[in-house]
C-alpha positions as CSV (number, residue, x, y, z in Angstrom):
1,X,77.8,87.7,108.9
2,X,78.3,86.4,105.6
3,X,75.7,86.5,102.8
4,X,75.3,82.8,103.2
5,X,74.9,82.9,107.0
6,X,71.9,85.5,106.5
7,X,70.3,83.7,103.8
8,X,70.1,80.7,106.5
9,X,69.7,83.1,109.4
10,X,66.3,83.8,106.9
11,X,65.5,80.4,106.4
12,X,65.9,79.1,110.2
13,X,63.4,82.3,110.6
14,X,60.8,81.2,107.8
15,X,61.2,77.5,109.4
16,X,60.3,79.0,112.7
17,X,57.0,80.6,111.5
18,X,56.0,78.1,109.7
19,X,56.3,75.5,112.8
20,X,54.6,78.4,114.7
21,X,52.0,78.4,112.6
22,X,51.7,74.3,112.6
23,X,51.6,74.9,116.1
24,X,48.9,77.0,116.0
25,X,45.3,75.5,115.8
26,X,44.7,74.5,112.1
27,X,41.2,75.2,112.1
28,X,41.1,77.1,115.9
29,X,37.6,78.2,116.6
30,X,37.1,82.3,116.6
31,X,40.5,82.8,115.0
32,X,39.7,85.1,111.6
33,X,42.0,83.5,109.6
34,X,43.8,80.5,110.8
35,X,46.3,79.0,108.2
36,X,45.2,76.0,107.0
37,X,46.5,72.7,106.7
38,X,48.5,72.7,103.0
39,X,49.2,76.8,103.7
40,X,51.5,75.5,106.5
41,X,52.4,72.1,104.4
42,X,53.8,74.7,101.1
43,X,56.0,77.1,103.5
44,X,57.5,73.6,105.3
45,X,58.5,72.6,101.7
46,X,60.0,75.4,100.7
47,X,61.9,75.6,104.1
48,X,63.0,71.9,103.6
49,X,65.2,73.5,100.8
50,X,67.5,75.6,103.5
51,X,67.8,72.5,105.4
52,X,69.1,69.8,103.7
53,X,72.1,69.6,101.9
54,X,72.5,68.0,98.2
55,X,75.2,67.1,96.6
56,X,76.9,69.0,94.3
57,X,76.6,66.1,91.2
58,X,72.7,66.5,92.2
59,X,72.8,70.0,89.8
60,X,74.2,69.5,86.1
61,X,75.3,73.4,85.9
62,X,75.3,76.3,88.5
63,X,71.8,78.0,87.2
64,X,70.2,74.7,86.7
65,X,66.5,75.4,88.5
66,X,65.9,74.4,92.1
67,X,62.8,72.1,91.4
68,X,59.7,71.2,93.9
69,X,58.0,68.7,92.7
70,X,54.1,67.9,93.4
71,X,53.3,64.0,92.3
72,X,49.6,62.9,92.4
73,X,46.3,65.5,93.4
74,X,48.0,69.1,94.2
75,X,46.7,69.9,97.9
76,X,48.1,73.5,97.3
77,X,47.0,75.3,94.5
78,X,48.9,78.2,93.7
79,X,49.9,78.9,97.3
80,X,53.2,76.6,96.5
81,X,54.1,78.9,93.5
82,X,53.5,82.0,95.7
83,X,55.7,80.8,98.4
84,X,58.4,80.2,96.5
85,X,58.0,83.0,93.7
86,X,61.4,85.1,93.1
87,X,63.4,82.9,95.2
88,X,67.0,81.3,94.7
89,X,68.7,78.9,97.1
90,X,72.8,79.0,96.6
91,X,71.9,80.7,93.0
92,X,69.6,78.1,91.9
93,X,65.9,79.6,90.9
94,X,62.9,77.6,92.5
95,X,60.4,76.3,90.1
96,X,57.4,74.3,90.9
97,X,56.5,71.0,89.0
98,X,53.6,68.9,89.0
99,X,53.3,65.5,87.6
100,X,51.2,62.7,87.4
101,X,53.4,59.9,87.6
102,X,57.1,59.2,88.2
103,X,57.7,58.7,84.5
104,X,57.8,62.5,83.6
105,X,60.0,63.3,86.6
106,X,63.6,64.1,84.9
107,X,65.0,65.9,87.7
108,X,63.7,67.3,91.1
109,X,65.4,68.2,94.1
110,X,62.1,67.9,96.2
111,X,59.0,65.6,95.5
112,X,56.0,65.8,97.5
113,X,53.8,62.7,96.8
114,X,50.4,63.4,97.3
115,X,47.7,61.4,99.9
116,X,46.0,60.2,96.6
117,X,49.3,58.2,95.8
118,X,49.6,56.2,98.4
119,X,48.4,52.7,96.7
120,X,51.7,53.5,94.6
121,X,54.2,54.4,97.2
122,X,56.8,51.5,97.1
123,X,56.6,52.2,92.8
124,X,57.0,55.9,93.2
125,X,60.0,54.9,95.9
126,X,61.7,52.3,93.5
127,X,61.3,54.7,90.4
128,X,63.8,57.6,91.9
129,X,66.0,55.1,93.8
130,X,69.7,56.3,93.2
131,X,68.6,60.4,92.9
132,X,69.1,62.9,95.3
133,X,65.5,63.5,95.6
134,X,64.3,64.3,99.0
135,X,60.7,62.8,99.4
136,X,57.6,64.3,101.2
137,X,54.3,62.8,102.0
138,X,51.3,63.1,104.8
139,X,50.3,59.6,103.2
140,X,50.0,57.3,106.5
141,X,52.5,55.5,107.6
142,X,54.7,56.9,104.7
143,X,58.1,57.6,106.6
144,X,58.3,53.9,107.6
145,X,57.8,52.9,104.3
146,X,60.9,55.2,102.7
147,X,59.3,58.5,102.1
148,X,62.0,61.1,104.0
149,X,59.6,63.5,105.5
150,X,55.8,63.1,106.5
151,X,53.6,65.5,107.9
152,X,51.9,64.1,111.0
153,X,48.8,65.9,111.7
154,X,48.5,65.7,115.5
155,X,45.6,67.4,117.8
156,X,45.5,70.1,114.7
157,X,49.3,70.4,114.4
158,X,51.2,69.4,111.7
159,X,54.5,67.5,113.3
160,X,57.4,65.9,110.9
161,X,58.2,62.6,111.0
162,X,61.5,62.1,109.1
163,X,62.9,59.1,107.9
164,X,67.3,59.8,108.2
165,X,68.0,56.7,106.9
166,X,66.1,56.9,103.3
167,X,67.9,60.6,102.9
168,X,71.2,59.3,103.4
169,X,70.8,56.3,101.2
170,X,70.0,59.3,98.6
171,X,73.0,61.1,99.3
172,X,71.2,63.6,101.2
173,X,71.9,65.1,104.8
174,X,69.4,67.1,107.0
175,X,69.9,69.5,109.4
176,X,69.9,69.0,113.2
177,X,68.1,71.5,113.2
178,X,65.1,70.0,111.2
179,X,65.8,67.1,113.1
180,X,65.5,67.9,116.7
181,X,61.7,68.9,116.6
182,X,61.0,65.5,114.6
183,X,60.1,62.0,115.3
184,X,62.7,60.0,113.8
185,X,62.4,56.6,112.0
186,X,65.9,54.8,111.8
187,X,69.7,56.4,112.4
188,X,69.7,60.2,114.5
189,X,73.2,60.4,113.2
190,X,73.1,63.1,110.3
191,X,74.4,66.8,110.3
């Protein structure tokens, strides 16, 4: 197994607890300490990294930070900094970002837009047409509207509604293996 195929071997594990856990009761009465809703939110986003692919244009030089962007009110506090503390995706540091609008994004491989954006969506949307930006929301209704990932909470489960079309028009390509647990909205026909 090459250092490659462990490092997603890793990943496809991390994905699975982290859907384990969104399967689990958010809130589940007598559970001691049930993860909540944006604990299981920050370890999907740092999975999303392992399963999509960018281009290679989408990084100006090898070492050139991995960036996870947070637009709007941060649900997460520091427990998107913990998550992805120490770690490198294809040599590529992760760094978390927050921002309050699109105008200070330079550069960011992931964006999650905050709930509290929502009255701004198409504007956010239109502002990093023609990146390689994969977009994440659990605004309503957000996949339809362009954003490329949603968390759906659904009975106290957190379930991804993905948007293929939007990542391809960004150059972007997900995984089947994201893709089979997900509702899709437009084309199946990536990876």
């Amino acid at each position: 197994m090459t250092a490659g195929q462990r490092v997603q071997s890793l990943a496809l594990g991390l994905l699975l607890i982290g859907a384990l856990w969104a399967g689990l009761s958010l809130r589940s009465a007598g559970a001691a300490e049930a993860p909540t809703e944006s604990q299981v939110e920050a370890v999907f986003l740092f999975n999303f990294a392992h399963f999509v692919e960018w281009p290679a244009a989408a990084f100006p030089s090898p070492a050139e930070p991995f960036v996870i962007g947070v637009l709007g009110s941060d649900p997460f506090g520091s427990r998107l900094d913990e998550a992805i503390r120490g770690e490198q995706l294809n040599g590529h540091p992760l760094v978390v970002r927050r921002f309050q609008n699109p105008a200070e994004i330079d550069r960011c491989e992931i964006l999650f837009i905050d709930r509290s954006e929502s009255g701004r969506l198409r504007s956010i949307l239109t502002a990093l047409d023609g990146r390689n930006t994969l977009t994440v929301s659990q605004a309503d209704g957000a996949a339809e509207r362009g954003v490329m990932i949603q968390f759906v909470t659904d009975k106290n489960r957190i379930r991804l509604r993905i948007n293929v079309e939007s990542a391809r028009a960004a150059g972007l390509t997900i995984s089947s293996k994201l893709l089979r647990p997900a509702d899709i909205v437009g084309s199946r026909s990536q990876d």
